[in-house]
C-alpha positions in Angstrom: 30.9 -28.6 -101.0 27.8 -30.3 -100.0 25.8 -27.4 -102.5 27.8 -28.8 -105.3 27.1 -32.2 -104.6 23.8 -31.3 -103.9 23.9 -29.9 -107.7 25.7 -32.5 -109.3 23.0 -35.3 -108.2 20.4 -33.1 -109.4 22.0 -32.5 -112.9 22.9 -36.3 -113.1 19.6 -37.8 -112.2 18.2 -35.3 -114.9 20.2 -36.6 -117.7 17.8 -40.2 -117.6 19.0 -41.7 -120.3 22.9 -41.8 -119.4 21.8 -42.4 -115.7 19.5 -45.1 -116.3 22.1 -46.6 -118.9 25.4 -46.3 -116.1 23.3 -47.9 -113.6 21.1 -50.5 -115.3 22.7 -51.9 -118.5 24.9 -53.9 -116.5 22.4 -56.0 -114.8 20.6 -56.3 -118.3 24.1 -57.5 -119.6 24.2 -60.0 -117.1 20.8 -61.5 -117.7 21.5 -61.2 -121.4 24.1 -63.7 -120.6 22.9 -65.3 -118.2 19.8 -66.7 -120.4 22.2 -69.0 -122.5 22.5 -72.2 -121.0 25.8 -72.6 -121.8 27.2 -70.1 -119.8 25.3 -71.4 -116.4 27.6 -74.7 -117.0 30.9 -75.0 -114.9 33.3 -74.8 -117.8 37.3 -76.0 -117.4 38.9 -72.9 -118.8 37.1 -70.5 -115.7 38.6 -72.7 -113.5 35.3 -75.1 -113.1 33.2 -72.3 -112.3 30.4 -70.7 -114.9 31.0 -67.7 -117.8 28.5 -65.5 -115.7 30.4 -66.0 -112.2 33.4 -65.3 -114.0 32.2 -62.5 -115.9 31.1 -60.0 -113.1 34.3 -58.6 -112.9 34.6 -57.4 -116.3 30.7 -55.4 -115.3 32.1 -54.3 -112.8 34.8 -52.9 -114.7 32.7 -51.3 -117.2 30.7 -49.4 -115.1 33.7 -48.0 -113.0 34.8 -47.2 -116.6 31.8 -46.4 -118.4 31.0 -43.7 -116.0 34.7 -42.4 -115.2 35.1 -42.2 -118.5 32.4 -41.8 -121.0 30.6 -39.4 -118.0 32.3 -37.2 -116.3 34.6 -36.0 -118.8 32.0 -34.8 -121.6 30.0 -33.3 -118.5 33.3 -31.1 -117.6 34.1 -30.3 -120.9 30.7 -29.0 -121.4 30.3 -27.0 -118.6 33.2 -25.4 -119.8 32.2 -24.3 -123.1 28.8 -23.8 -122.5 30.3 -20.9 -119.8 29.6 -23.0 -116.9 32.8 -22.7 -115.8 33.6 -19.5 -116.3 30.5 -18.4 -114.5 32.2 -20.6 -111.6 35.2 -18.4 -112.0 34.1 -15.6 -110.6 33.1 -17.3 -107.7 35.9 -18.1 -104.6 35.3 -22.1 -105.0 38.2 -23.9 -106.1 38.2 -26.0 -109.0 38.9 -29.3 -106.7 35.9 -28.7 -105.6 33.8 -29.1 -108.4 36.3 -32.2 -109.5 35.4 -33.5 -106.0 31.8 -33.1 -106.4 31.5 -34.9 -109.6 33.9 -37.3 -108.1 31.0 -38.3 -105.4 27.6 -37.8 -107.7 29.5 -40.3 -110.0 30.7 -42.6 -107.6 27.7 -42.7 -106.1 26.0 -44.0 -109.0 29.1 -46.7 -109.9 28.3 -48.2 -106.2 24.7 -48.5 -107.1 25.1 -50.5 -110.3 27.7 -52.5 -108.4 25.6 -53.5 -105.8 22.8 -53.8 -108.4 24.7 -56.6 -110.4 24.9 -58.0 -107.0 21.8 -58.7 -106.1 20.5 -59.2 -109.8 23.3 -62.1 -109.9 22.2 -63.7 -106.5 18.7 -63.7 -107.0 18.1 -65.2 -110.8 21.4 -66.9 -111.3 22.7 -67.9 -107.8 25.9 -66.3 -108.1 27.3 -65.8 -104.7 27.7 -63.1 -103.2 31.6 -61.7 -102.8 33.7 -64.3 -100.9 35.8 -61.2 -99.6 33.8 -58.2 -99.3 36.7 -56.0 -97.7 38.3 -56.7 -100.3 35.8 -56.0 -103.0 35.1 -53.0 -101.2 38.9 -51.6 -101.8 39.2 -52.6 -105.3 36.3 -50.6 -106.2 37.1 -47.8 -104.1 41.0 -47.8 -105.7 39.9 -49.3 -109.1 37.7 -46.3 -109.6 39.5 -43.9 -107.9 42.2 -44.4 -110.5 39.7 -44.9 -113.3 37.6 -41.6 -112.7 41.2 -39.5 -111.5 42.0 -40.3 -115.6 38.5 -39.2 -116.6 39.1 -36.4 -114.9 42.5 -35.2 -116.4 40.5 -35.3 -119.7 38.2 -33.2 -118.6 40.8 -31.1 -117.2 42.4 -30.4 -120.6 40.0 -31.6 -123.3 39.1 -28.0 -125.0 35.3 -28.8 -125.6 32.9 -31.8 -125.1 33.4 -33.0 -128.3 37.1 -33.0 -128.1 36.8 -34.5 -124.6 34.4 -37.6 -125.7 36.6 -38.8 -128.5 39.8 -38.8 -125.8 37.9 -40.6 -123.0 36.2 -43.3 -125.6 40.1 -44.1 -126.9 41.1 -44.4 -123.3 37.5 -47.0 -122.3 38.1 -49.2 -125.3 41.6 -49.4 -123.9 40.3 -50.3 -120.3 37.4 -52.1 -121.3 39.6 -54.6 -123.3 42.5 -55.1 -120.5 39.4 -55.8 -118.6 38.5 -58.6 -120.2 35.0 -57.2 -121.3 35.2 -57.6 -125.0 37.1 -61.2 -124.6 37.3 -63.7 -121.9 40.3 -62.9 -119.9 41.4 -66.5 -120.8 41.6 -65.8 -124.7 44.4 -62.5 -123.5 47.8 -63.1 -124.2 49.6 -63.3 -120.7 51.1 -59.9 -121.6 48.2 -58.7 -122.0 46.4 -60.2 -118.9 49.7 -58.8 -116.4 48.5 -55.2 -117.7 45.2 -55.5 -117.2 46.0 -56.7 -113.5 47.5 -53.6 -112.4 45.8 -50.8 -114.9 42.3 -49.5 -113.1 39.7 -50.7 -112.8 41.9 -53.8 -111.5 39.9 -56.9 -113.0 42.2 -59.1 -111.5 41.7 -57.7 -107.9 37.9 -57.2 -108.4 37.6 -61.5 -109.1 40.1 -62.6 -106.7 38.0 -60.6 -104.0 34.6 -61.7 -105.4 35.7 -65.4 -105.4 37.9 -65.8 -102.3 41.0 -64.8 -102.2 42.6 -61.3 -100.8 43.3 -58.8 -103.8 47.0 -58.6 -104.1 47.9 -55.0 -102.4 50.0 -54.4 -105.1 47.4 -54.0 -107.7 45.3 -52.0 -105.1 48.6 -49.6 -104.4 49.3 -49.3 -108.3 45.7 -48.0 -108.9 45.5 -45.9 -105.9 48.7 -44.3 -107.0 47.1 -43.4 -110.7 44.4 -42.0 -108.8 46.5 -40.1 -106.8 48.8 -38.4 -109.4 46.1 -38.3 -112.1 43.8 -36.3 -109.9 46.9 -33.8 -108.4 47.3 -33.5 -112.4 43.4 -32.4 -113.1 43.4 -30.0 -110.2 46.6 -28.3 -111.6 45.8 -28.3 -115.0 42.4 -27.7 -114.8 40.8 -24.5 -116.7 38.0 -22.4 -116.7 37.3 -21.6 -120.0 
């Protein structure tokens, strides 16, 4: 196990341009934003606190997403039909394994861009820093968990990379919208905004924690359960070749 993960950090620190993109672009995102006045001004409809406070959420919901989804699954798929896999095959490891080991490489990187944003967000903006950092802590553990078990049931069954892109970008505009990263959460139709509480990465549960308040364990258990039965479903289902 630790040789995979060993592997998998090596192959994902080689791919630069999709590492350095997962880690960084949310930070440049937020200092993007952050250098319009008008979104460093306590606004009513964010409750009286600023766009960028209320916006590190939604990064924090697109890397969880970006890498769960737009990552891991074209990696799988193409192992797979480059003969990767098969290779693998022949071998006595388990495919949960190698799930598992791009699982931790991945996550691994999502926890560095988090903590990134972070620090980025404290030092040029004064954001604070997470009112609730247990709390934090389990909505990106669960938030992810989820998001990256679904990444990983496409990768599971997607027949090549190309196949396997196209299926996890339908599913990241889906999450990336519930999220509020497209629109302001404000702007959702309440319908909309009750979804988006309980589907990972769990936007609601990542800003209650980051401004005060515990996340409600509800949201936590609903995303912890999709991560749950979507991974069970990429172990079973998961071919190699």
């Amino acid at each position: 196990m630790l040789k995979i993960v060993e592997i998998e950090a090596r192959l994902f620190l080689r791919d630069r341009l999709n590492s350095l993109f997962a880690v960084v672009f949310p930070s440049l995102l937020l200092l993007g934003l952050g250098a319009v006045p008008a979104l460093r001004e306590p606004l009513p409809d964010f409750g009286g606190i600023r766009f960028i406070d209320s916006y590190l959420s939604s990064l924090v919901v697109f890397t969880l997403a970006f890498i769960g989804l737009q990552r891991v699954p074209t990696v799988v798929a193409a192992y797979r039909e480059k003969g990767v896999l098969r290779r693998l095959a022949t071998t006595p490891m388990h495919p949960a394994r190698l799930l598992a080991g791009q699982m931790i490489v991945n996550f691994a990187a999502a926890i560095l861009s988090v903590l990134l944003v972070m620090v980025v967000g404290y030092v040029v903006f004064d954001v604070d820093l997470p009112h609730h950092p247990l709390g934090l802590a389990c909505a990106v553990v669960l938030g992810g968990a989820g998001t990256f078990a679904l990444g990983l049931v496409i990768a599971a069954l997607a027949p090549n990379a190309r196949a396997a892109g196209g299926w996890a970008t339908a599913v990241f505009m889906l999450l990336m919208f519930l999220g509020g990263v497209y629109l302001p959460r404000f702007m959702l139709p309440s319908a909309i905004l009750e979804i988006g509480s309980y589907a990972p990465p769990g936007v609601e549960a990542l800003q209650q924690a980051w401004l005060g308040a515990a996340p409600d364990w509800r949201q936590l258990a609903v995303m912890g359960f999709v991560g749950l039965v979507a991974g069970s479903v990429a172990a079973r289902t998961f071919r190699w070749e």
